[in-house]
Backbone as CSV, one residue per row, in Angstrom:
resi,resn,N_x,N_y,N_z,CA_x,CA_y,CA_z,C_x,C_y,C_z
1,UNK,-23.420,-12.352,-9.760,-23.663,-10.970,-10.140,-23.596,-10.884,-11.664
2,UNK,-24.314,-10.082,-12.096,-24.441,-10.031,-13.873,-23.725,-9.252,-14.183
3,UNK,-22.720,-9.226,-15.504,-21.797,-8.355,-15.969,-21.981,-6.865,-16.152
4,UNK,-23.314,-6.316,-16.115,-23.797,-5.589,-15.637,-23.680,-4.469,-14.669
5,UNK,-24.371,-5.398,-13.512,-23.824,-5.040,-12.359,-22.356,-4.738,-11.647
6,UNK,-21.645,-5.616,-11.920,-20.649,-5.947,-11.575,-19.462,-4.911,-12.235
7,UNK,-20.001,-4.186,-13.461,-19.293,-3.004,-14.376,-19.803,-1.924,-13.792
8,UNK,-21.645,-1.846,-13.189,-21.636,-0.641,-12.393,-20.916,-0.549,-11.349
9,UNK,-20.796,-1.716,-10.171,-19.938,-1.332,-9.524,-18.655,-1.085,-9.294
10,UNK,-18.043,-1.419,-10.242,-16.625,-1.339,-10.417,-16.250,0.119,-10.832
11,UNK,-17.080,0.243,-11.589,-17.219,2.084,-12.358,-17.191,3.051,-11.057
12,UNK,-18.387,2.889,-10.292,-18.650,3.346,-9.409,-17.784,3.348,-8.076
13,UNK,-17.148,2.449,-7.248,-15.947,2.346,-6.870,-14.419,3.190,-7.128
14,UNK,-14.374,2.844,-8.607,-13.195,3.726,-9.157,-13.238,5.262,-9.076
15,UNK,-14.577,5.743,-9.524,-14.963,7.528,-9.049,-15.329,7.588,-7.800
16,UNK,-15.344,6.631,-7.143,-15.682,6.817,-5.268,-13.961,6.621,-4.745
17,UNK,-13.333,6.482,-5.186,-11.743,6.051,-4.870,-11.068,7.358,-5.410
18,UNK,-10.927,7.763,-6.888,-10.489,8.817,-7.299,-11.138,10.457,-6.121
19,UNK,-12.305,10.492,-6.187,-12.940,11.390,-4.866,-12.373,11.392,-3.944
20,UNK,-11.690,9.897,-3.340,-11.259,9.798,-1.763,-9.880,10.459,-1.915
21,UNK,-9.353,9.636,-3.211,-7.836,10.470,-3.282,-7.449,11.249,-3.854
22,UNK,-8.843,12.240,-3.890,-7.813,14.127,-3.752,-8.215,14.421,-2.748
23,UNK,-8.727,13.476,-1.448,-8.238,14.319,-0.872,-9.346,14.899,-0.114
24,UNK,-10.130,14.921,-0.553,-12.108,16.048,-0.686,-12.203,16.617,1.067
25,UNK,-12.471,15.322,1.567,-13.021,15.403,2.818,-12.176,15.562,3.741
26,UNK,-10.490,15.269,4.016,-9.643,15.229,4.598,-9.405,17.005,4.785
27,UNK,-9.574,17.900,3.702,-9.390,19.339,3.232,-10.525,20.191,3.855
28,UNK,-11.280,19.066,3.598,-12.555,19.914,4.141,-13.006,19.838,5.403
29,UNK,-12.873,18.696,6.193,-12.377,19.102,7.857,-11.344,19.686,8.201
30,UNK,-10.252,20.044,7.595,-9.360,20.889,8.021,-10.036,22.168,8.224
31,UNK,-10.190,22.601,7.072,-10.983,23.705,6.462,-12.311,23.915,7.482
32,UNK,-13.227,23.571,7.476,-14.617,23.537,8.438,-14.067,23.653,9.960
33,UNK,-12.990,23.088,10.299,-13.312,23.070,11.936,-11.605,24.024,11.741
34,UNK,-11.069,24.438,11.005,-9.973,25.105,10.962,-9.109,24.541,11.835
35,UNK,-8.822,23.235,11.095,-7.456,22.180,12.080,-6.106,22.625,11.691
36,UNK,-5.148,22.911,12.707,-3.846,23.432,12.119,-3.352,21.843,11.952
37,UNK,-3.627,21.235,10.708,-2.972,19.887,10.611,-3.412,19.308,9.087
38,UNK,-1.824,18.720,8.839,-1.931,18.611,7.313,-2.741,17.397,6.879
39,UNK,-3.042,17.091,5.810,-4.065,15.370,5.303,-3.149,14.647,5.631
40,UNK,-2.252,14.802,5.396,-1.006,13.129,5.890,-1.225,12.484,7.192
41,UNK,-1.577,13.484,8.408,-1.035,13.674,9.559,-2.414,13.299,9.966
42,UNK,-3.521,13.991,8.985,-5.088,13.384,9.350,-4.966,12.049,9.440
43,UNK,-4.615,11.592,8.092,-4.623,10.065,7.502,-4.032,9.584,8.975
44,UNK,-2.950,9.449,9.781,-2.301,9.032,10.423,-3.793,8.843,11.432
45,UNK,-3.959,9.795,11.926,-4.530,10.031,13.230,-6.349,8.850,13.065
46,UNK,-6.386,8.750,11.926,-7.410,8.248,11.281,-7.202,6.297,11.451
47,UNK,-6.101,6.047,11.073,-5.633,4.748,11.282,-5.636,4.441,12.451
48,UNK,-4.936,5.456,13.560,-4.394,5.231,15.048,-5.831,5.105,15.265
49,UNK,-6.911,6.020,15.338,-8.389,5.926,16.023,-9.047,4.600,15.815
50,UNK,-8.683,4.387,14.188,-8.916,3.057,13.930,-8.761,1.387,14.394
51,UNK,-7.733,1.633,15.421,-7.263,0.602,16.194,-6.746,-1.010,15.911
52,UNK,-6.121,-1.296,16.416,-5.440,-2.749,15.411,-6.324,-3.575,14.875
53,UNK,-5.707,-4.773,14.007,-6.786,-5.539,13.170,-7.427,-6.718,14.374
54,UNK,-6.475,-6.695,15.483,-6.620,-8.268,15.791,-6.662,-8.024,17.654
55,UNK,-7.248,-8.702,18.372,-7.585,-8.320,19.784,-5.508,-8.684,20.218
56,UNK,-5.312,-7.534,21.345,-3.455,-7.652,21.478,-2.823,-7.342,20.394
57,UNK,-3.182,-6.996,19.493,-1.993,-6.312,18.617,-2.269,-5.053,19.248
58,UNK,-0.985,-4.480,18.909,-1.181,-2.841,19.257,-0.788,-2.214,17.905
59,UNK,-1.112,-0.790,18.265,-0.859,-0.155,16.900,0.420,0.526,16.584
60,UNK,1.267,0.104,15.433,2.545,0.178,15.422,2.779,1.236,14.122
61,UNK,3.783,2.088,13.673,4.070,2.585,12.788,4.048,1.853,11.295
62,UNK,4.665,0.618,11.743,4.212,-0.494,10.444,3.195,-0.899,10.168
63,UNK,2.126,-1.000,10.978,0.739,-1.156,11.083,0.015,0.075,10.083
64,UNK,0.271,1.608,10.498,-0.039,3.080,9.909,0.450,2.277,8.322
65,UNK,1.663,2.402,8.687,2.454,2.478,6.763,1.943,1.540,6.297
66,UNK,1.398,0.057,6.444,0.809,-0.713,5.798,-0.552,-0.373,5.246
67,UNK,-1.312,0.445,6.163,-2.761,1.170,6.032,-2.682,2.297,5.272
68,UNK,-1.642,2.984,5.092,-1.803,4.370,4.316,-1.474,3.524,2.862
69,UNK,-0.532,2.288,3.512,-0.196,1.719,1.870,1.265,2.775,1.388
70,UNK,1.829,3.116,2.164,3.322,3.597,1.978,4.209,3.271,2.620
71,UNK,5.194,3.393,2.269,6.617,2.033,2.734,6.890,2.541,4.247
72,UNK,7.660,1.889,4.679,8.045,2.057,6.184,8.440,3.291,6.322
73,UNK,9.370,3.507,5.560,10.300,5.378,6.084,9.092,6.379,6.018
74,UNK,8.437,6.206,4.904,7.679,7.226,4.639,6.232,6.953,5.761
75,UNK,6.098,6.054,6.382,4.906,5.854,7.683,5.622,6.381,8.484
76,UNK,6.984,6.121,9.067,7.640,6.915,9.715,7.954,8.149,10.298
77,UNK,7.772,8.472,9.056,8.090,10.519,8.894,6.636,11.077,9.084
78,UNK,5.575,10.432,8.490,4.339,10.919,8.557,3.910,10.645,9.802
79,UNK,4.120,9.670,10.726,4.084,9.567,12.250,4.905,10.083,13.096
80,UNK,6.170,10.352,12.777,6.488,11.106,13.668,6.305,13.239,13.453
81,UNK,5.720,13.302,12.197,5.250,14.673,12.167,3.678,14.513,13.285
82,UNK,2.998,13.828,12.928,1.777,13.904,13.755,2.088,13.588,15.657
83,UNK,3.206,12.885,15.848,4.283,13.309,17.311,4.345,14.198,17.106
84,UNK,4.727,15.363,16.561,5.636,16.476,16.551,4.432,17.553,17.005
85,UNK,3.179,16.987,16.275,1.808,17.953,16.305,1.142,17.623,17.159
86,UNK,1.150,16.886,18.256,0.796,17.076,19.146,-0.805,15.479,19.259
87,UNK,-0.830,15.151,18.405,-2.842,14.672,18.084,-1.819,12.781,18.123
88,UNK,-0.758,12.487,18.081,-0.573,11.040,18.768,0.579,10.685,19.730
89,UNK,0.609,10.426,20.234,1.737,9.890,21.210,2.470,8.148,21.277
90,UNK,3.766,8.330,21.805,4.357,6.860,21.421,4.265,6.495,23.196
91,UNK,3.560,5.281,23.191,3.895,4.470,24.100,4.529,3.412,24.247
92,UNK,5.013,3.083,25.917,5.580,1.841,25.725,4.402,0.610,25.917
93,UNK,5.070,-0.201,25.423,3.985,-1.489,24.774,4.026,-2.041,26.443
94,UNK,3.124,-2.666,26.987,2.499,-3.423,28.017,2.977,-4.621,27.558
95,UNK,3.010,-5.385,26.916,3.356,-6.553,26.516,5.083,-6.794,26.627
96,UNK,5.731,-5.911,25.579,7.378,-5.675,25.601,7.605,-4.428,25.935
97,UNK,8.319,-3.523,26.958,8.584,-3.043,27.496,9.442,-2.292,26.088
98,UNK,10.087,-3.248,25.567,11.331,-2.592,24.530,10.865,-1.821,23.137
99,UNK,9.637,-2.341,22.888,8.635,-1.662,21.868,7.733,-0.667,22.154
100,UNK,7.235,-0.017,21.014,6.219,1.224,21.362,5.169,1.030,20.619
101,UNK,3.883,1.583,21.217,2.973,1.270,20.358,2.422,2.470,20.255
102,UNK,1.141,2.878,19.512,0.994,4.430,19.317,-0.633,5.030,19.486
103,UNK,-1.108,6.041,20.358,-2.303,6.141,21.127,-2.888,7.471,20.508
104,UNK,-3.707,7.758,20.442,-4.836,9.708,20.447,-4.113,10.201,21.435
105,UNK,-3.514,11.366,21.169,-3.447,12.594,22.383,-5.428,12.725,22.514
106,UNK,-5.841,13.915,23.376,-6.685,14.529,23.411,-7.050,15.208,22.098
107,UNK,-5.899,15.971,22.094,-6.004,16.580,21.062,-6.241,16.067,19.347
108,UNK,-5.804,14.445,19.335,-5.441,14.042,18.163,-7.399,13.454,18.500
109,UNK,-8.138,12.870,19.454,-9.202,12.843,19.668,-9.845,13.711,18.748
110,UNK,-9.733,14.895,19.533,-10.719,15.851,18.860,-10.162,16.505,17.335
111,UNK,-9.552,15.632,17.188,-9.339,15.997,15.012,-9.959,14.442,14.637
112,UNK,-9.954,13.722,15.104,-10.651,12.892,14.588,-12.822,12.865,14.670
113,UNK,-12.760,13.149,15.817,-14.460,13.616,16.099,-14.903,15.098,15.259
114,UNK,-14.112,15.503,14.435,-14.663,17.141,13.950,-14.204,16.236,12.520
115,UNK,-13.322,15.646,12.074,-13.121,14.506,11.041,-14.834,14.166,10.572
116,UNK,-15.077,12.788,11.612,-15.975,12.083,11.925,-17.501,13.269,11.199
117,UNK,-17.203,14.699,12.020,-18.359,15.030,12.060,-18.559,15.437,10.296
118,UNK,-17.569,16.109,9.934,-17.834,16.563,8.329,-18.082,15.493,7.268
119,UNK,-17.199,14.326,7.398,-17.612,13.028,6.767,-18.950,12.970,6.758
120,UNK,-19.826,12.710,7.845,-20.837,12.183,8.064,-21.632,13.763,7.574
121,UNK,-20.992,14.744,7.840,-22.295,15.927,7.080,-22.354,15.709,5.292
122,UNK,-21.011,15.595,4.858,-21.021,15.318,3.362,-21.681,13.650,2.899
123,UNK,-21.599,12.953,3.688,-22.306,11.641,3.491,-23.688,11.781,3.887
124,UNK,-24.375,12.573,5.105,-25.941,12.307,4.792,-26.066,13.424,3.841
125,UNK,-25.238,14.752,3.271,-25.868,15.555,2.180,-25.786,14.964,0.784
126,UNK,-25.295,13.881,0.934,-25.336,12.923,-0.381,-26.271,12.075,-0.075
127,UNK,-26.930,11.321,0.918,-28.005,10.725,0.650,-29.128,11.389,1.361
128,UNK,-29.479,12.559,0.795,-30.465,13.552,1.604,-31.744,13.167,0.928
129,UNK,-31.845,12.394,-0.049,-33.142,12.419,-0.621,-33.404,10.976,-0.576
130,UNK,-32.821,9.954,0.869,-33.071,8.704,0.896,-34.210,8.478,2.161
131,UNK,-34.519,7.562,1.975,-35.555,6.960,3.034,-34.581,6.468,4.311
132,UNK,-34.758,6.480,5.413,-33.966,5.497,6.396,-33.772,4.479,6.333
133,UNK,-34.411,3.397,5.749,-34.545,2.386,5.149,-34.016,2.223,4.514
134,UNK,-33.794,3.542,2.910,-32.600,2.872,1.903,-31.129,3.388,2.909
135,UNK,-31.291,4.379,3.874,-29.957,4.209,4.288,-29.347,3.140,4.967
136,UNK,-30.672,2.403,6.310,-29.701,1.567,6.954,-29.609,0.401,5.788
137,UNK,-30.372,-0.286,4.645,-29.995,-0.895,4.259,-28.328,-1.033,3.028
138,UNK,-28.240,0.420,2.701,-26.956,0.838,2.540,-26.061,0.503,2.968
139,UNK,-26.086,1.061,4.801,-25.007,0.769,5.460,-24.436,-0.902,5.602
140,UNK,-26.103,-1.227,5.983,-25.463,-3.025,5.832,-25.082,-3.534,4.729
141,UNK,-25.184,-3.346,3.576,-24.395,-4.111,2.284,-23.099,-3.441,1.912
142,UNK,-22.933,-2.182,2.237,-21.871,-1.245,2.103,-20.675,-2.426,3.544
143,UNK,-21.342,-2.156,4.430,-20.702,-3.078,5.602,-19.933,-4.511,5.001
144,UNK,-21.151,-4.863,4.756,-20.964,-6.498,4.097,-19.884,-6.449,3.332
145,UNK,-20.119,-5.629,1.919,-19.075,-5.553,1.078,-17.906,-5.576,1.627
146,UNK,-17.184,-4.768,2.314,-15.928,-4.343,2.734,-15.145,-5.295,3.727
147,UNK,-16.446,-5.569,4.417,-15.817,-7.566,5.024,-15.484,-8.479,4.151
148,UNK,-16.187,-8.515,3.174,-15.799,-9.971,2.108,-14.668,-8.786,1.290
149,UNK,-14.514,-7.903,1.020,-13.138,-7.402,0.198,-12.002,-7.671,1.005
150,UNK,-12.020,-6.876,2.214,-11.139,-7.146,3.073,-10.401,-8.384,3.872
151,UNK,-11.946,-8.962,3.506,-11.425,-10.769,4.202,-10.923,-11.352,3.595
């Protein structure tokens, strides 16, 4: 990649990251589908939908706090407020009986699909003036990218 490039995307990344963390879209499905539920509690419900990294892992509170990227107590408190609200539930683990792992209420379902839906209205009203073509090819290098970051 040419130094170039590699400064646009980095530029570009950093104001696509600063955007994510105020917050924008998390506020604005609240807001649009009028969810009685705070961004923390989104974030939570967002990870849980998300489902573990690895086939048999289940999804654990340390799993959330590693993904929000905040320490254990504080995954803690932010999971057990979203218990408290009704949108996740603690199960017992199938595997160890003595552990819990953590599932969608119904309800935590449908904050994630009215989520899902505003994302995707503010993401095609940002590429409203693309061809299908530049989108699916978007999606696949956008895809790509985030495998080789993540991997």
């Amino acid at each position: 990649m040419t130094d170039e490039a590699l400064h646009a995307v980095e530029r570009n990344m950093v104001k696509l990251r600063r955007g994510m963390s105020r917050q924008r879209l998390g506020r604005a499905a609240i807001r649009d589908h009028n969810l009685p539920v705070d961004v923390q509690v989104l974030h939570v419900v967002d990870v849980v939908d998300e489902g573990p990294d690895e086939p048999g892992q289940e999804m654990s509170v340390g799993l959330v706090a590693t993904r929000l990227g905040v320490d254990a107590s504080r995954g803690s408190r932010i999971v057990a407020e979203a218990v408290k609200s009704g949108y996740v539930r603690r199960v017992a683990s199938q595997a160890d009986g003595r552990r819990i792992h953590l599932e969608l209420t119904p309800a935590g379902r449908s904050v994630v699909e009215a989520t899902r839906r505003t994302r995707q209205e503010h993401f095609a009203k940002a590429m409203r003036d693309w061809t299908d073509a530049e989108r699916a090819e978007f999606a696949r290098l956008l895809g790509r990218f985030v495998g080789a970051y993540e991997g």
